[in-house]
One Martini backbone bead per residue (centre of mass of N, CA, C, O) as a GRO file, in nm:
protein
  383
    1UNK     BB    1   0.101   0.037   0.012
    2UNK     BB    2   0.125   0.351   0.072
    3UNK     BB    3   0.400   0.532   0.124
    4UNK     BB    4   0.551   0.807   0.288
    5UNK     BB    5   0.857   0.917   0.238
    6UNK     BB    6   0.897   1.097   0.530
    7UNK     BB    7   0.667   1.298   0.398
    8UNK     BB    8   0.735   1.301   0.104
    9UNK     BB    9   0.728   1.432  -0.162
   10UNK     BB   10   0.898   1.370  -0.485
   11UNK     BB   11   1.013   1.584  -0.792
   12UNK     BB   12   0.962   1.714  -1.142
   13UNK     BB   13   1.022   1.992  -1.358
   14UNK     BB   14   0.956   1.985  -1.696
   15UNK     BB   15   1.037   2.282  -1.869
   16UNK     BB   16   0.765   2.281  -2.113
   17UNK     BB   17   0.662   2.030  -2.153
   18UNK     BB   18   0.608   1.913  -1.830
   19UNK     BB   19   0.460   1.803  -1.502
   20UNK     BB   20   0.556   1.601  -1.209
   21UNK     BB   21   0.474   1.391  -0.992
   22UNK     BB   22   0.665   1.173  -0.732
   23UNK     BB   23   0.581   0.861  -0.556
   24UNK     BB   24   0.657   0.712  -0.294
   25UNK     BB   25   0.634   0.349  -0.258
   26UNK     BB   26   0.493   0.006  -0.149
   27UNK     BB   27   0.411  -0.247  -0.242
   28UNK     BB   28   0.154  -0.533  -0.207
   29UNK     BB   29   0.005  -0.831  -0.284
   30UNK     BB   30  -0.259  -0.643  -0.367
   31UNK     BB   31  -0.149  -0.411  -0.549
   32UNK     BB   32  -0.349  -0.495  -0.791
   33UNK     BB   33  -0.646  -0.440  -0.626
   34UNK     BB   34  -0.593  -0.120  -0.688
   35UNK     BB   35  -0.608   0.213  -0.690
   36UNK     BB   36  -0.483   0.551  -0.747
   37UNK     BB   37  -0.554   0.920  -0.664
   38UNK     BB   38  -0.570   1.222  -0.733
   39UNK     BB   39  -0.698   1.516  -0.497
   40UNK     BB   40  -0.818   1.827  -0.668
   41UNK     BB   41  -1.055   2.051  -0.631
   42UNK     BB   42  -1.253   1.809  -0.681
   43UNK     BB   43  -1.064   1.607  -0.851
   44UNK     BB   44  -0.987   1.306  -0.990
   45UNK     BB   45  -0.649   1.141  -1.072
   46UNK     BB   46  -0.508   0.903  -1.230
   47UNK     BB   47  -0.242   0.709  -1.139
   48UNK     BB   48   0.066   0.608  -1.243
   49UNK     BB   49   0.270   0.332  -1.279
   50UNK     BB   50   0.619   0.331  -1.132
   51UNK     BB   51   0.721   0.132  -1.017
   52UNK     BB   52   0.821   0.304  -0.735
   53UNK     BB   53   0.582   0.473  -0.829
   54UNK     BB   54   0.378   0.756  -0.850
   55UNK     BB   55   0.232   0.935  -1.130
   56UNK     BB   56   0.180   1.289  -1.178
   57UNK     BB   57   0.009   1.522  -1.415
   58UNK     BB   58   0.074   1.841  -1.417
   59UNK     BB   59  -0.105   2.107  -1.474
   60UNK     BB   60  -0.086   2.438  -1.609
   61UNK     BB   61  -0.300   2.585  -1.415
   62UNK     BB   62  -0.119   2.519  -1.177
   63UNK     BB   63   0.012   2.643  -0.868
   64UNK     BB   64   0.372   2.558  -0.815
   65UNK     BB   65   0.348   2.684  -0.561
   66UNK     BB   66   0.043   2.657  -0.369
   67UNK     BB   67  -0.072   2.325  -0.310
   68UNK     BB   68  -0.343   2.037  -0.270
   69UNK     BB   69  -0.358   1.734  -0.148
   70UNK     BB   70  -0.439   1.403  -0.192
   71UNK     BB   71  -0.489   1.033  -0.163
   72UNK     BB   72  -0.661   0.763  -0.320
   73UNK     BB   73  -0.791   0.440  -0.259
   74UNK     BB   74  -0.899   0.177  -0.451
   75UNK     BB   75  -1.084  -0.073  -0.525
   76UNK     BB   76  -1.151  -0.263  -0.848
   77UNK     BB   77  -1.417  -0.433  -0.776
   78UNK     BB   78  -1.560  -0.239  -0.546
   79UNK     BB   79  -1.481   0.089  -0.568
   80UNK     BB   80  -1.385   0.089  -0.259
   81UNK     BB   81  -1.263   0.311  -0.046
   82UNK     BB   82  -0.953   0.248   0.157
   83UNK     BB   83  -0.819   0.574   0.146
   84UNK     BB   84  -0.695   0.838   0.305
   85UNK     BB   85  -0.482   1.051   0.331
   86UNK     BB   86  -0.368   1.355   0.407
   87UNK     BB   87  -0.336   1.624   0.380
   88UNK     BB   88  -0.131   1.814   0.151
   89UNK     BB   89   0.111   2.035   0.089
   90UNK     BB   90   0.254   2.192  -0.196
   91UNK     BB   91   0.562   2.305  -0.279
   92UNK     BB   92   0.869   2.503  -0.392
   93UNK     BB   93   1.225   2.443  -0.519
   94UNK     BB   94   1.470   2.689  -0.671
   95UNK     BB   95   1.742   2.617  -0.864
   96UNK     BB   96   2.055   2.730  -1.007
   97UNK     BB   97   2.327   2.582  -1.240
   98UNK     BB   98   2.646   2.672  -1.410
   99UNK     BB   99   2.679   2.542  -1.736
  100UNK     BB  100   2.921   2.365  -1.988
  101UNK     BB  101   2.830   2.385  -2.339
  102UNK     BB  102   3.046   2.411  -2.560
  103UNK     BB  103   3.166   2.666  -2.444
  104UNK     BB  104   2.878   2.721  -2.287
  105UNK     BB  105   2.719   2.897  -2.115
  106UNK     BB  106   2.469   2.803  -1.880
  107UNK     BB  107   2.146   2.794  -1.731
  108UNK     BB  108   1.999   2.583  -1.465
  109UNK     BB  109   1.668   2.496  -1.373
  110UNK     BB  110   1.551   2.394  -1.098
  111UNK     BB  111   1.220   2.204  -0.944
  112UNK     BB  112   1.120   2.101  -0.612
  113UNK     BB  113   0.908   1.912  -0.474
  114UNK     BB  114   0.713   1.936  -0.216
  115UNK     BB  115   0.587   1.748   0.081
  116UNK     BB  116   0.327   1.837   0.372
  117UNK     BB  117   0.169   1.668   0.656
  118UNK     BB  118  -0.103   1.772   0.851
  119UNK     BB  119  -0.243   1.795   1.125
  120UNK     BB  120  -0.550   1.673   1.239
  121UNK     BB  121  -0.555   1.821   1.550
  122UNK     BB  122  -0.595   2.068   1.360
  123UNK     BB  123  -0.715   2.325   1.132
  124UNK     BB  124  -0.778   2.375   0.887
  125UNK     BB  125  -0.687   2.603   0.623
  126UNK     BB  126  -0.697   2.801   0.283
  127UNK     BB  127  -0.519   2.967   0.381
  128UNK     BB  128  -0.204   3.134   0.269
  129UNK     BB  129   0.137   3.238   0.333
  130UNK     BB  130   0.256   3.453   0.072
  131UNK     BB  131   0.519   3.580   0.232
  132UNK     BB  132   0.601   3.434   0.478
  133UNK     BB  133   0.851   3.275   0.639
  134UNK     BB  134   0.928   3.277   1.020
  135UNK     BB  135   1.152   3.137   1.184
  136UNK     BB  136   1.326   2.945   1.477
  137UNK     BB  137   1.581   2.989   1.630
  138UNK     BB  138   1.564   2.799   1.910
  139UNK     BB  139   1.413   3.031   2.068
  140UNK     BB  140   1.413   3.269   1.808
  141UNK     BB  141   1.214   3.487   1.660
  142UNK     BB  142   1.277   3.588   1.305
  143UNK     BB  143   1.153   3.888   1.276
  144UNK     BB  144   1.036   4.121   1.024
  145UNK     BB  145   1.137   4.462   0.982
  146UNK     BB  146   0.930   4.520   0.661
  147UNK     BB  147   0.652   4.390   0.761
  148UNK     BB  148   0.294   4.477   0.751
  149UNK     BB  149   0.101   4.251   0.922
  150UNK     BB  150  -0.147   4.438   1.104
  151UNK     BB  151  -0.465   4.576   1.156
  152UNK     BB  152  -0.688   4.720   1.316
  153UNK     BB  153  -0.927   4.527   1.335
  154UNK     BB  154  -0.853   4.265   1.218
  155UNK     BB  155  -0.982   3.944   1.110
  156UNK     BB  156  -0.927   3.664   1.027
  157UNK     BB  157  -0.650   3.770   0.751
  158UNK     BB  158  -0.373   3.694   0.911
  159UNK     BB  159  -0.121   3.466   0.859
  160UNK     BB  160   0.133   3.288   1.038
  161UNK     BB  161   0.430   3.149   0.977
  162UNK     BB  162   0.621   2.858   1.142
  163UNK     BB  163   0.925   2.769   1.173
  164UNK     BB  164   1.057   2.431   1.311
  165UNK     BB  165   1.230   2.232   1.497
  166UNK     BB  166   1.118   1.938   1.599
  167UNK     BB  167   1.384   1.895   1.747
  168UNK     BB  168   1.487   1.865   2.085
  169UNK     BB  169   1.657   1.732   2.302
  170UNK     BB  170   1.522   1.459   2.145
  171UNK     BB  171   1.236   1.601   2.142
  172UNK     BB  172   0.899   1.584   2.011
  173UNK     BB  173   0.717   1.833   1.897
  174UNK     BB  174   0.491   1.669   1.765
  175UNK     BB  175   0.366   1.528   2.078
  176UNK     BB  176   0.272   1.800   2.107
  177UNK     BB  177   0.122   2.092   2.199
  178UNK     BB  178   0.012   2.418   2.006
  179UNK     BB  179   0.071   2.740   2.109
  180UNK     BB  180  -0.036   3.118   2.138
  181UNK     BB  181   0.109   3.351   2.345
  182UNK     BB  182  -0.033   3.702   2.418
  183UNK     BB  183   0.009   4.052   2.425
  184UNK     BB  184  -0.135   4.339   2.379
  185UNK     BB  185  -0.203   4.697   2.324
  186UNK     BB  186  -0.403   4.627   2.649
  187UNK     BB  187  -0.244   4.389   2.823
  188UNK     BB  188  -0.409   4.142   2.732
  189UNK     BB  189  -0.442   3.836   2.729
  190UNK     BB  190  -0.359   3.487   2.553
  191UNK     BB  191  -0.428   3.181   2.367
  192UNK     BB  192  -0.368   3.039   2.043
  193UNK     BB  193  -0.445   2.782   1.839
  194UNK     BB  194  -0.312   2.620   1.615
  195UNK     BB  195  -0.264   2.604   1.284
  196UNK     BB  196  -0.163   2.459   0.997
  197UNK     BB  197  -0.020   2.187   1.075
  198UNK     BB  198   0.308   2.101   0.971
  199UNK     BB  199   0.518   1.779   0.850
  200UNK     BB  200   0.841   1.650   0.876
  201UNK     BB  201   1.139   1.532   0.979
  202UNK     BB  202   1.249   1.830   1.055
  203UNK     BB  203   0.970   1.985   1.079
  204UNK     BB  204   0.798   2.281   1.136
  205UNK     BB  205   0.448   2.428   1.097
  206UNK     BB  206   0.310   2.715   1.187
  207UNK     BB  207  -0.018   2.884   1.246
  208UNK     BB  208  -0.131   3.206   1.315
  209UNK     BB  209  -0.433   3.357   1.364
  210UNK     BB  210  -0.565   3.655   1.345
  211UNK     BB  211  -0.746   3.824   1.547
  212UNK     BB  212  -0.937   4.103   1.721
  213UNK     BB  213  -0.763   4.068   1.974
  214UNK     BB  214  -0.472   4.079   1.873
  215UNK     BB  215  -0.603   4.398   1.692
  216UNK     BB  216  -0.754   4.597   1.850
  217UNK     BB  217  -0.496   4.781   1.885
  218UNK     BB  218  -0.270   4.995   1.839
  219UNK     BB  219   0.050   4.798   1.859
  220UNK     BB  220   0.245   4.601   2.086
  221UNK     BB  221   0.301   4.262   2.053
  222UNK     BB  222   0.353   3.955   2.280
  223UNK     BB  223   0.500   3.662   2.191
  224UNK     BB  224   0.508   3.255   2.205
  225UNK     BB  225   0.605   2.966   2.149
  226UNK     BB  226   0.386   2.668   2.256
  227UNK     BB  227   0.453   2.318   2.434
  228UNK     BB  228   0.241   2.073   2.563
  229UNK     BB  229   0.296   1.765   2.762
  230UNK     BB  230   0.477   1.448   2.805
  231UNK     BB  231   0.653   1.218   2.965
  232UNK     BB  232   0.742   0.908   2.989
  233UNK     BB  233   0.701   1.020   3.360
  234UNK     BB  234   0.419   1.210   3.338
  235UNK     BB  235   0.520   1.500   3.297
  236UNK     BB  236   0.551   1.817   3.268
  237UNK     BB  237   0.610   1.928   2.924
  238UNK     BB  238   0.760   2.249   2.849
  239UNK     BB  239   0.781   2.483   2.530
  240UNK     BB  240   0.958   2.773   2.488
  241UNK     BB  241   0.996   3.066   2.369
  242UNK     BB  242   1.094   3.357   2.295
  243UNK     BB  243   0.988   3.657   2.323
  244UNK     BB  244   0.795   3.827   2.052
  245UNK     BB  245   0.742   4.123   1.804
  246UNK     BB  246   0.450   4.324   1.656
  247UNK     BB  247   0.271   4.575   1.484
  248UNK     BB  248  -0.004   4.753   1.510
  249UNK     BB  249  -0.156   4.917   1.250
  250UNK     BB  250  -0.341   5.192   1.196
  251UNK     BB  251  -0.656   5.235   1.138
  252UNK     BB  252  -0.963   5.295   1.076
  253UNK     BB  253  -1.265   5.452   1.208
  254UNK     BB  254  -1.610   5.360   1.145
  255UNK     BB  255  -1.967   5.442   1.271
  256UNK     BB  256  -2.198   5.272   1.140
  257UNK     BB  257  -2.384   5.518   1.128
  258UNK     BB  258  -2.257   5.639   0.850
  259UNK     BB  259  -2.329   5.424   0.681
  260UNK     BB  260  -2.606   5.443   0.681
  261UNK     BB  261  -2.617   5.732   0.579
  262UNK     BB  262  -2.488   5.656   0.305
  263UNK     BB  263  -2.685   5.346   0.278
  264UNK     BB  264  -3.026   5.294   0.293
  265UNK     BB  265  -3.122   5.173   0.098
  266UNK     BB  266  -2.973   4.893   0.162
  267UNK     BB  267  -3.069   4.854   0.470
  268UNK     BB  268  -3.373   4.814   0.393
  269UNK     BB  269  -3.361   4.586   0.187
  270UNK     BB  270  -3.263   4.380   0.385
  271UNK     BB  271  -3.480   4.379   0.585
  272UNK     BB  272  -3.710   4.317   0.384
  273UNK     BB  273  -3.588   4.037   0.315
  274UNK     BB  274  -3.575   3.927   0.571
  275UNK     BB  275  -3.853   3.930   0.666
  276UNK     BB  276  -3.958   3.796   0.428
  277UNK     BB  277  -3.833   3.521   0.469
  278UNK     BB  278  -3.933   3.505   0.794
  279UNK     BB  279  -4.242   3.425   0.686
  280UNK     BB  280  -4.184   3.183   0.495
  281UNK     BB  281  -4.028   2.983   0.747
  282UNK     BB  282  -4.114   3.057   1.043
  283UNK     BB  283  -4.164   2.833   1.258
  284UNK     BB  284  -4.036   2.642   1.458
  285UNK     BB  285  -4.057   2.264   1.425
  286UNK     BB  286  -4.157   2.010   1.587
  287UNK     BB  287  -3.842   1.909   1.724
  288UNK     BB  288  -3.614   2.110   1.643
  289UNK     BB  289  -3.325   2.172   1.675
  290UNK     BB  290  -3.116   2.324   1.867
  291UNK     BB  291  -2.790   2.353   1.792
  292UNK     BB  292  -2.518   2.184   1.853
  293UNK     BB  293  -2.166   2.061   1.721
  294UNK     BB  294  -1.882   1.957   1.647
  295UNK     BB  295  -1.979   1.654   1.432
  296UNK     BB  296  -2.257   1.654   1.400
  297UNK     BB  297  -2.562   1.481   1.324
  298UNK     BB  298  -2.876   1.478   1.161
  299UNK     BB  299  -3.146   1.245   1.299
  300UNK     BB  300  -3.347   1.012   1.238
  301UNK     BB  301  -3.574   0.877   1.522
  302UNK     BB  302  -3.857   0.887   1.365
  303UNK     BB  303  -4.199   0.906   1.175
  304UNK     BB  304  -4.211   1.198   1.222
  305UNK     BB  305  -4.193   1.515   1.161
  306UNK     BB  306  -3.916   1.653   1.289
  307UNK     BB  307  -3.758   1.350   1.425
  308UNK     BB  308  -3.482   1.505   1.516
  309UNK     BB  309  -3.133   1.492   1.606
  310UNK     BB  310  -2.821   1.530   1.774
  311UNK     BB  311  -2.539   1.326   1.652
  312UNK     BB  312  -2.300   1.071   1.626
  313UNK     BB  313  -2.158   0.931   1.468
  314UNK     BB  314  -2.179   0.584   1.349
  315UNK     BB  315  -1.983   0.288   1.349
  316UNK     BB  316  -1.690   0.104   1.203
  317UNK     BB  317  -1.565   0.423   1.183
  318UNK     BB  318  -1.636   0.521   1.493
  319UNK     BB  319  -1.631   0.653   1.853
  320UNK     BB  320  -1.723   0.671   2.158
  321UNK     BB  321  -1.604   0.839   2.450
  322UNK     BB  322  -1.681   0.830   2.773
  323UNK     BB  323  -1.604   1.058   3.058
  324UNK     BB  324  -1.696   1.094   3.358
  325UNK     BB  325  -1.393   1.080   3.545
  326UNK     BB  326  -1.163   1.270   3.625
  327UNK     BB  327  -0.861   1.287   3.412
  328UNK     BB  328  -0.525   1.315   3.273
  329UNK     BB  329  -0.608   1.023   3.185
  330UNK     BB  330  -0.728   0.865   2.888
  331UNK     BB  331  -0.889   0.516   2.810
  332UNK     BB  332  -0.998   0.438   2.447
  333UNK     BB  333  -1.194   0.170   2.339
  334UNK     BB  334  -1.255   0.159   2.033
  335UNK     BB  335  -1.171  -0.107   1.800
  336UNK     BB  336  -1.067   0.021   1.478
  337UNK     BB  337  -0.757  -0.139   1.448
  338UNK     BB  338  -0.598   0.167   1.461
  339UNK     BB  339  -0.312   0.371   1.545
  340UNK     BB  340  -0.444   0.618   1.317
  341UNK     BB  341  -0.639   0.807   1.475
  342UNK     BB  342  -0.853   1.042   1.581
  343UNK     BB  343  -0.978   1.325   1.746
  344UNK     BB  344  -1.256   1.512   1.923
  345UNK     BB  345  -1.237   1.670   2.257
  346UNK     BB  346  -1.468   1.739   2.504
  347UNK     BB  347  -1.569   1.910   2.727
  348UNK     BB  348  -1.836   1.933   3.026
  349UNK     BB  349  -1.920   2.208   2.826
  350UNK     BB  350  -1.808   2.203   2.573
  351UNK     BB  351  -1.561   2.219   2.451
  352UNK     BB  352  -1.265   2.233   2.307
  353UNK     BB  353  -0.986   2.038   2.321
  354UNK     BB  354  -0.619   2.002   2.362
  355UNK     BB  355  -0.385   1.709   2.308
  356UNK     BB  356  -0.236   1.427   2.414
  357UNK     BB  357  -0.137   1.185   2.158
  358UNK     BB  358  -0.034   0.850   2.283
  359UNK     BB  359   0.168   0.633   2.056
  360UNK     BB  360   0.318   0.443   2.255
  361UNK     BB  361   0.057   0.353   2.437
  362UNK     BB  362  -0.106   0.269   2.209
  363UNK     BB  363  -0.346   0.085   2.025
  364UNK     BB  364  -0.528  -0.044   1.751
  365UNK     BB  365  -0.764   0.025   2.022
  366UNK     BB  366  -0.656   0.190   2.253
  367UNK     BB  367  -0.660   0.504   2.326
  368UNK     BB  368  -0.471   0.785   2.419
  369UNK     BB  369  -0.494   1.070   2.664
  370UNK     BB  370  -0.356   1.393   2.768
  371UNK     BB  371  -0.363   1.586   3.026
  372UNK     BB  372  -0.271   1.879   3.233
  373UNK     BB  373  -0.570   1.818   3.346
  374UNK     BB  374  -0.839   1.708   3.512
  375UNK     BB  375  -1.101   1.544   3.303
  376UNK     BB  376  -1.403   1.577   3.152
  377UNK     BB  377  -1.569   1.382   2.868
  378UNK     BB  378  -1.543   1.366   2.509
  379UNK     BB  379  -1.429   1.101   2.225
  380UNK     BB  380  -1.415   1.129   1.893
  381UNK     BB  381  -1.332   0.847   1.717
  382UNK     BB  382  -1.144   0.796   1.427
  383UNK     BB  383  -1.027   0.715   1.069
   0.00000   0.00000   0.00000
């Protein structure tokens, strides 16, 4: 079956001609009844077997600075999916260099793809930072000192990308928790958990979406990044960045009143199409539930019209696990036969949770989850 040789993709753009990614897999022995897709912009394109490669033929009108991609396994009997890789993002690494033919000097220029591995315990969103990425050596994160970064009152608009050593002192910090602890420029401390973190053998990739939080007032923000974790000893083990700073520029600020006053014609019409809108949809009807969290879907439960409710899905592919009392390692004995599930965490307030998933500790049937402190809740858990 596919194996990513170290979480990388590796491949090669021969321009003008053609471009392609090759994937290094490993086949076994049923590798004849298998069909590989490469899943793109909700489009799947048929993978040919080259040796041990898997090779796509990259369209021309594919942007291959910063693209995303699935691997979708297929039975060719039953046609039903055996598996989906995590999603992938491509970069593209361009280097030059120069070669004498027949006494003529020429420049070639080579361009190296590359693919890191999404980590699934996190958000993922689709925005991408185009403007840089910014390094953190040993503990120092290296910001630009040219680069506008964001303004007051900008709302998840700016991402910013830091890249780090995954291992430090013998440490995976790829098996901790990352978060960005800030304090703002009204004082005001927070804490944001970290987005779109991917991963290779030796990088990790951390994104950090600014909110309205964090962009309040013009001003400078103090922030750095945190790992928390356990160690073999059950130990809490916390790794920081030194703290670094950036500024929030000036923005302009706008009275809701004025805009009202620019614009009432606009205001008007939307309120008459709302009202319009809620007189066709009327009152909810008995039976529709209202609520609902993330990972939930709506359950016909009787024969009665509206006679629906929010529940988990169920199935040979997810389990849920109640935790009733209080601790900070759950045993969640799931079944579903793979050491290679994801979990989706709630406290008893319903809150979503992030932790350490102890997959060392872990077994095929039974995932271990490990908290900074004792808590209850549920851990809704798939493949």
């Amino acid at each position: 079956m596919l194996k990513l040789e170290n979480q990388k993709l590796i491949g090669e753009i021969l321009e003008p001609v053609s471009s392609y990614l090759k994937i290094n897999y490993q086949p076994d022995e049923k590798d004849g009844n298998v069909e590989y897709y490469i899943v793109f912009n909700g489009k799947a394109g048929l993978l040919t077997k080259e040796n041990d490669y898997l090779v796509w033929l990259v369209p021309d009108s594919v942007n291959k600075n910063n693209f995303r991609i699935k691997i979708q396994a297929v039975d060719k009997m039953t046609r039903s999916t055996l598996f989906f890789t995590n999603e992938l993002i491509i970069t593209t690494i361009t280097s030059t260099k120069s070669v004498i033919d027949n006494g003529v000097t020429k420049i070639v220029s080579t361009t190296i793809m590359e693919a890191v591995e999404f980590d699934p315990r996190y958000k993922i969103y689709d925005m991408i930072d185009e403007h840089l990425v910014i390094p953190v050596n040993d503990r120092v994160i290296i910001m630009p000192t040219d680069y506008k970064i964001v303004v007051a009152r900008d709302n998840v608009s700016q991402l910013l990308t830091f890249e780090i050593n995954r291992y430090y002192d013998g440490v995976d910090l790829f098996n901790k928790a990352c978060s960005i602890k800030y304090k703002n420029a009204i004082e005001k401390t927070g804490k944001a958990i970290a987005v779109n973190v991917s991963f290779t053998d030796d990088k990790l990739t951390i994104g950090w979406l600014l909110d309205k939080n964090v962009a309040i007032r013009a001003g400078v923000v103090t922030f750095l990044l945190e790992f928390i974790g356990y160690n073999e000893h059950d130990q809490l083990y916390r790794w920081q960045t030194v703290p670094s700073q950036f500024e929030v520029e000036e923005g302009l600020f706008v009275d809701d009143v004025v805009i009202e006053e620019l614009y009432p014609t606009i205001i008007e019409d939307l309120q008459i199409q709302i009202r319009h809108l809620q007189s066709l949809i009327g009152e909810a009807g008995t039976g529709v539930p209202t609520g609902g969290v993330a990972g939930q879907v709506l359950t016909k439960v009787g024969d009665d019209d509206f006679d629906i409710e929010w529940t988990y899905p169920t199935g040979g592919q997810s389990y849920t696990h109640n935790q009733d009392t209080v601790s900070n390692t759950w045993s969640c004995p799931h079944g579903l036969g793979s050491i290679m599930v994801s979990a989706i965490i709630l406290d008893s307030n319903g809150n979503e949770v992030v932790a350490f998933i102890d997959r060392q500790a872990s077994t095929e049937n039974t995932l271990i989850i490990r908290f900074s402190r004792a808590i209850s809740g549920v851990a809704h858990i798939k493949l």
